[in-house]
N, CA, C and O atoms as a DFTB+ gen file, in Angstrom:
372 C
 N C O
     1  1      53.037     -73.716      32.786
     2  2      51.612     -73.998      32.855
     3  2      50.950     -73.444      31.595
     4  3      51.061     -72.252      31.307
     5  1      50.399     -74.135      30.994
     6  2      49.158     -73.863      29.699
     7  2      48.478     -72.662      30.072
     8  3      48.411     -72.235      31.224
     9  1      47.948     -72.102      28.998
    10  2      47.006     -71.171      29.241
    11  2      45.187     -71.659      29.839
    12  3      44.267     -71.057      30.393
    13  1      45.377     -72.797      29.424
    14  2      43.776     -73.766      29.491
    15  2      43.880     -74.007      31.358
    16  3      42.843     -73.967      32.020
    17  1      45.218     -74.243      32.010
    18  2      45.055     -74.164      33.086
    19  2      45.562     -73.102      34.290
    20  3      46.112     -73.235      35.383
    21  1      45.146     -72.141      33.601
    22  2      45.698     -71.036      34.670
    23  2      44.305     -70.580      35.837
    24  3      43.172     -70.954      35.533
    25  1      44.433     -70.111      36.591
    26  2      44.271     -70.400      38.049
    27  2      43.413     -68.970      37.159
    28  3      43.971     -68.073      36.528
    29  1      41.568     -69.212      37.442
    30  2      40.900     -68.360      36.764
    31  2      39.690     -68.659      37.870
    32  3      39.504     -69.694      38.509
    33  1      38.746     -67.120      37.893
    34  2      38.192     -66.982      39.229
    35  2      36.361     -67.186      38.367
    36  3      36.185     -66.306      37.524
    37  1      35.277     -68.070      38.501
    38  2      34.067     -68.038      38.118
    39  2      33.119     -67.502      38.986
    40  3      32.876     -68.120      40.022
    41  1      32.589     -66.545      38.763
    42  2      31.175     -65.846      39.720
    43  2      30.227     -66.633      38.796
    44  3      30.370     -66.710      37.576
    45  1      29.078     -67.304      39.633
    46  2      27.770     -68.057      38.755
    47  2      26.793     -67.314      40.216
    48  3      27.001     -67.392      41.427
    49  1      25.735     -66.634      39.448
    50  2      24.775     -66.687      39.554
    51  2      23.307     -68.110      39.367
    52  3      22.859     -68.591      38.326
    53  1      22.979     -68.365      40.604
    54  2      22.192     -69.543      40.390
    55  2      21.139     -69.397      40.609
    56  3      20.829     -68.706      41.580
    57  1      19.729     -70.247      39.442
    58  2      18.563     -69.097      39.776
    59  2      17.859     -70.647      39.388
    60  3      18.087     -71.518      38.548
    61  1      16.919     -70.458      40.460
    62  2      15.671     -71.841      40.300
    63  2      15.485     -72.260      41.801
    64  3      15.538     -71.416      42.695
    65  1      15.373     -72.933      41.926
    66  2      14.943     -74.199      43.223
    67  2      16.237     -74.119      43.917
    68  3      16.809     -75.208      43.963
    69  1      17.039     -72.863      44.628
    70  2      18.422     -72.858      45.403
    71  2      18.356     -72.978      46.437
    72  3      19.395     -73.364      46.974
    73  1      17.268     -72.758      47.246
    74  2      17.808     -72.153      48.185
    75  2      16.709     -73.122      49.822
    76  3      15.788     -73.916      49.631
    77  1      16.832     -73.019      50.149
    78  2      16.452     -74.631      51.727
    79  2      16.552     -75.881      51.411
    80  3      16.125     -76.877      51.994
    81  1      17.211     -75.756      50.343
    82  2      17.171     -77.439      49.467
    83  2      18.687     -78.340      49.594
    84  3      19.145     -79.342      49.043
    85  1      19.051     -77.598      50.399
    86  2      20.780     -78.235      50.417
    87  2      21.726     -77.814      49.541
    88  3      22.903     -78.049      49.815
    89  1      21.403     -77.143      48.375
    90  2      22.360     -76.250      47.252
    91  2      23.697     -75.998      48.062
    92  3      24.770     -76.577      47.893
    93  1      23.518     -75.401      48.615
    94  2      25.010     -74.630      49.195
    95  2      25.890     -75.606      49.284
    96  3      26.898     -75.768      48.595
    97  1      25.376     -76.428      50.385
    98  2      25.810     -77.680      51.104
    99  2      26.651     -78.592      49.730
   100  3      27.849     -78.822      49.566
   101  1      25.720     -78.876      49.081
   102  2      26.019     -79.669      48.094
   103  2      27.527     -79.022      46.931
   104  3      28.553     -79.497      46.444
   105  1      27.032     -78.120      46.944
   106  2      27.771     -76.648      45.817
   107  2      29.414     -77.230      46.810
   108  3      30.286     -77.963      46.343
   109  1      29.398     -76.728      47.966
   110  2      30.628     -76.958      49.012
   111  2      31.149     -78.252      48.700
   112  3      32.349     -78.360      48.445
   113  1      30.456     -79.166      48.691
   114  2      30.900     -80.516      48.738
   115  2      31.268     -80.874      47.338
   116  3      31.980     -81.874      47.247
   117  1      30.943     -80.284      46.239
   118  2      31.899     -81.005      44.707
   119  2      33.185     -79.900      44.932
   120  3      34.300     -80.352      44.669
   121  1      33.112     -78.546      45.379
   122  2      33.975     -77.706      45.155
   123  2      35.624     -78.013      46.052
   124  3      36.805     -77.777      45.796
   125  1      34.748     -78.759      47.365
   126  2      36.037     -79.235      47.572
   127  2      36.737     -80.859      47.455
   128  3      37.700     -81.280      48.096
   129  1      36.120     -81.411      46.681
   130  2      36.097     -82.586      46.351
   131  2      37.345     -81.849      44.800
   132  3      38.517     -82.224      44.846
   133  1      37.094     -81.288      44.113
   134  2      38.027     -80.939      43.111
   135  2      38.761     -79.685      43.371
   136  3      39.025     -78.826      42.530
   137  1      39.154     -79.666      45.011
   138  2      40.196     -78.863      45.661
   139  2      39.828     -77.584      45.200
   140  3      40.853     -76.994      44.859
   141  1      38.598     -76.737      45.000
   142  2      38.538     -75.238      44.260
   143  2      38.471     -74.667      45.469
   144  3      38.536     -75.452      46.415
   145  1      38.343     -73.369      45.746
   146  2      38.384     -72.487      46.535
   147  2      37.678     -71.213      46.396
   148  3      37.513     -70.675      45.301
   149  1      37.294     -70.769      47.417
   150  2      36.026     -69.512      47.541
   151  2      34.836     -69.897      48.109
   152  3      34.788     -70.714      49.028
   153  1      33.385     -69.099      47.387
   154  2      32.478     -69.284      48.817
   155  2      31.301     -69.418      48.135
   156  3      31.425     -69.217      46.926
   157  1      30.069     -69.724      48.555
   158  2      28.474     -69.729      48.227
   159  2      27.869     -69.074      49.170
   160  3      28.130     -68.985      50.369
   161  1      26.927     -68.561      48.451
   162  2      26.035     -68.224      49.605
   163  2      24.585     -67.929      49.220
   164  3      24.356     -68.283      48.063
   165  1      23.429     -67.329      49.914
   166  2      22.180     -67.152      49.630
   167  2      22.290     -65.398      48.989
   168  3      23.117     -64.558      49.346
   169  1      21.273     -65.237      48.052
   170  2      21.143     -63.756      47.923
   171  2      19.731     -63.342      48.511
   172  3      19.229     -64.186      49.252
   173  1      19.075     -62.284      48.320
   174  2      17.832     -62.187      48.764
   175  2      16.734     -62.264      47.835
   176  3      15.537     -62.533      47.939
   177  1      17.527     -61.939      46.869
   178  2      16.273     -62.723      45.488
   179  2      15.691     -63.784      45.510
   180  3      14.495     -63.926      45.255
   181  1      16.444     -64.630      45.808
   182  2      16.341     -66.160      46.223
   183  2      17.072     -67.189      45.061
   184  3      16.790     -68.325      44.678
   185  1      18.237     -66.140      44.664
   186  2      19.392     -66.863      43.644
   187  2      20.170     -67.314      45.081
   188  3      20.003     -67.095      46.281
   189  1      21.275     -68.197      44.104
   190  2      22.489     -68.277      44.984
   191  2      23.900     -67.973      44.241
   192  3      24.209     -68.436      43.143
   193  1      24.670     -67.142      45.006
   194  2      25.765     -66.622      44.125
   195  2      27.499     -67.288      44.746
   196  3      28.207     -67.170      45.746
   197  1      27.526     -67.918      43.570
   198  2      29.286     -68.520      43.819
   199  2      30.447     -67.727      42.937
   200  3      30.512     -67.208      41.823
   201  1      31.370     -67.942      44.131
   202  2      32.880     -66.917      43.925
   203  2      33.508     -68.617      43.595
   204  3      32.724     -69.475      44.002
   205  1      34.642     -69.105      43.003
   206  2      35.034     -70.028      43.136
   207  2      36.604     -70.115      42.041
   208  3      36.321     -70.140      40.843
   209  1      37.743     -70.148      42.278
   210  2      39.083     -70.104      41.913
   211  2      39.484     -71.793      41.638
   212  3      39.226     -72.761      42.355
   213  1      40.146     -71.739      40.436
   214  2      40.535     -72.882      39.989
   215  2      41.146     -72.888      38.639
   216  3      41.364     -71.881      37.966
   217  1      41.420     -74.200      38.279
   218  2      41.563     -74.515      36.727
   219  2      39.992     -74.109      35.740
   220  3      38.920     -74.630      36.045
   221  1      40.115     -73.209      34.676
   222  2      38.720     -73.783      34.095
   223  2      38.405     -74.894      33.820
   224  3      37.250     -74.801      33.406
   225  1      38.792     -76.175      33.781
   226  2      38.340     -77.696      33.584
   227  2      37.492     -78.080      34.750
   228  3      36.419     -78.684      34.748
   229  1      38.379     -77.480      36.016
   230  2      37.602     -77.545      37.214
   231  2      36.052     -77.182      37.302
   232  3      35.023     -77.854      37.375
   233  1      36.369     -75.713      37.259
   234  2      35.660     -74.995      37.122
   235  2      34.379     -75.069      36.436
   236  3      33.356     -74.576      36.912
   237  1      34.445     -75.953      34.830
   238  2      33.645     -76.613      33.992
   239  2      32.683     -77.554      34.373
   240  3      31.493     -77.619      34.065
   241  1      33.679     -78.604      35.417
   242  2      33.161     -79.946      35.899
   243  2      32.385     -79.175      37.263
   244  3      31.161     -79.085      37.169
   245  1      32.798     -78.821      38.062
   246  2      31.447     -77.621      38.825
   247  2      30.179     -77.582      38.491
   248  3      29.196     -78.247      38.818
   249  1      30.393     -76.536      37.657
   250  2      29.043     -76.513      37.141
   251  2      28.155     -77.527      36.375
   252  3      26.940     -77.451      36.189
   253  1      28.963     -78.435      35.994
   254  2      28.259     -80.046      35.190
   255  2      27.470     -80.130      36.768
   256  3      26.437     -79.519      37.039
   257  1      28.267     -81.088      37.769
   258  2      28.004     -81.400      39.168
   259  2      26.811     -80.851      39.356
   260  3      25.920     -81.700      39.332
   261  1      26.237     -79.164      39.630
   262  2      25.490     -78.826      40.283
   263  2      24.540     -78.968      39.000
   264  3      23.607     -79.740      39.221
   265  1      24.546     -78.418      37.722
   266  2      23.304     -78.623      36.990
   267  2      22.616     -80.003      37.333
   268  3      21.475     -79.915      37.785
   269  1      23.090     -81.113      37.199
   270  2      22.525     -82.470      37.777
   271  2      22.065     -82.731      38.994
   272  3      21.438     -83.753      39.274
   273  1      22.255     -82.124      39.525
   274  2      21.800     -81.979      40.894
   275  2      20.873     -81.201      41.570
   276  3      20.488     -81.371      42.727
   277  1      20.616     -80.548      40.979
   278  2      19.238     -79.783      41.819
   279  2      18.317     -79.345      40.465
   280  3      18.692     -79.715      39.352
   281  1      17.212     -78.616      40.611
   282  2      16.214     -77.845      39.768
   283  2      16.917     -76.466      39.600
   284  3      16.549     -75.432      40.159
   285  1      17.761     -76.563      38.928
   286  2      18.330     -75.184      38.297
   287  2      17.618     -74.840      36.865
   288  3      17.509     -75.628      35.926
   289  1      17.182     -73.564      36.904
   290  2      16.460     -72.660      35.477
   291  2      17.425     -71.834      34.813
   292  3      17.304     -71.347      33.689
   293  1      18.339     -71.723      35.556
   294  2      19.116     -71.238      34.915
   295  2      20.900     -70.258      35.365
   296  3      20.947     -69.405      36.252
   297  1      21.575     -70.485      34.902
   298  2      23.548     -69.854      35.285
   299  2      23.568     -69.058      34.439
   300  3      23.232     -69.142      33.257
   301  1      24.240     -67.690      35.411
   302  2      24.615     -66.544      34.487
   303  2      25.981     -66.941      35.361
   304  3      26.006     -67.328      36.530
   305  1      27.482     -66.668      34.160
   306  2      28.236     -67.133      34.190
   307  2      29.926     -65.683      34.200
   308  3      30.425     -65.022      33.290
   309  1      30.112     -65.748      35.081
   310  2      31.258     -64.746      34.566
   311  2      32.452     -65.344      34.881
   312  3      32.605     -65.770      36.026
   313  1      33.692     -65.496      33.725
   314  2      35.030     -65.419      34.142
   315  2      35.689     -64.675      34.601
   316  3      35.271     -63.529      34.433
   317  1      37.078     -64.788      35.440
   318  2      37.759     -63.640      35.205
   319  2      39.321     -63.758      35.890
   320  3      39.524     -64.721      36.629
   321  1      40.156     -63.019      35.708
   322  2      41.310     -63.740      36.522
   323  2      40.848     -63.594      37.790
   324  3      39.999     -62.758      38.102
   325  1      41.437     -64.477      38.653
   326  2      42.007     -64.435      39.845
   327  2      42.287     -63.013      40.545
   328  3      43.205     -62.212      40.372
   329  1      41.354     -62.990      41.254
   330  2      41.607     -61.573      42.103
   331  2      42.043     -61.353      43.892
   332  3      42.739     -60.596      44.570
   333  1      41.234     -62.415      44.068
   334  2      41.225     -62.496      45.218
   335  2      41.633     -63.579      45.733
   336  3      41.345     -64.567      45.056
   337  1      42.303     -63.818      46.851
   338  2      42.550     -65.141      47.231
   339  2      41.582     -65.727      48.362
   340  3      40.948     -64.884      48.998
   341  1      41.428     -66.838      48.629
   342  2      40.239     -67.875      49.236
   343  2      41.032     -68.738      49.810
   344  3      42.170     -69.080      49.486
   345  1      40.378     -69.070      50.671
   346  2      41.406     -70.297      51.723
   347  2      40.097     -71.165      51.871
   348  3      39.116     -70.841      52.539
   349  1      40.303     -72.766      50.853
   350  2      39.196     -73.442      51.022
   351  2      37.600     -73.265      50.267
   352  3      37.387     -72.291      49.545
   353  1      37.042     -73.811      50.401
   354  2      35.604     -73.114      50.296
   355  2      34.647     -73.300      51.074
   356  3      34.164     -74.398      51.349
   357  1      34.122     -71.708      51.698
   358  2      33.233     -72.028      52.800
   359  2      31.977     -71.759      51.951
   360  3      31.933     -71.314      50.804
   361  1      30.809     -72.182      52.882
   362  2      29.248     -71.491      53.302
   363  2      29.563     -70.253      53.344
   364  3      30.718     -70.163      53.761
   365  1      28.906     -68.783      53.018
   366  2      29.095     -67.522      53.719
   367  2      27.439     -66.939      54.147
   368  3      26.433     -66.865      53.442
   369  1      27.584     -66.703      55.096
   370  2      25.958     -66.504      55.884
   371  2      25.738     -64.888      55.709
   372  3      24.713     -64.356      56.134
């Protein structure tokens, strides 16, 4: 396996228009549409913060998906390996 596709873990901070608007919902639905794994959820700021494991290409096309899709102001973005393992990707309440 390439280095371009090794199994790499993205935390995004999501900050704008996230949150009663279907974000999550939506966030869930590209993530498992390109088989990634991990979770979304609400913060109390009124960001929304994603854990999410994959290829970075994946990972890339993610975040394309959701910028087009809702009123986002703005992604703070962290890589990092793979730490944890995820079964799927849920909602987390």
């Amino acid at each position: 396996m390439d280095k371009d596709n090794k199994r790499v873990e993205l935390h995004a901070i999501i900050h704008g228009d996230v949150q009663g608007v279907g974000f999550r919902a939506t966030a869930m639905h590209y993530a498992q549409q390109l088989k990634l794994e991990g979770i979304v959820r609400n913060c109390p700021e009124g960001t929304v913060e994603i854990f999410v494991q994959g290829d970075r290409k994946e990972l890339e096309t993610l975040l394309a998906q959701l910028k087009v899709s809702h009123r986002i102001t703005s992604i703070d973005t962290e890589y990092a390996s793979a730490s944890k393992s995820y079964v799927g990707f849920k909602i987390s309440h």
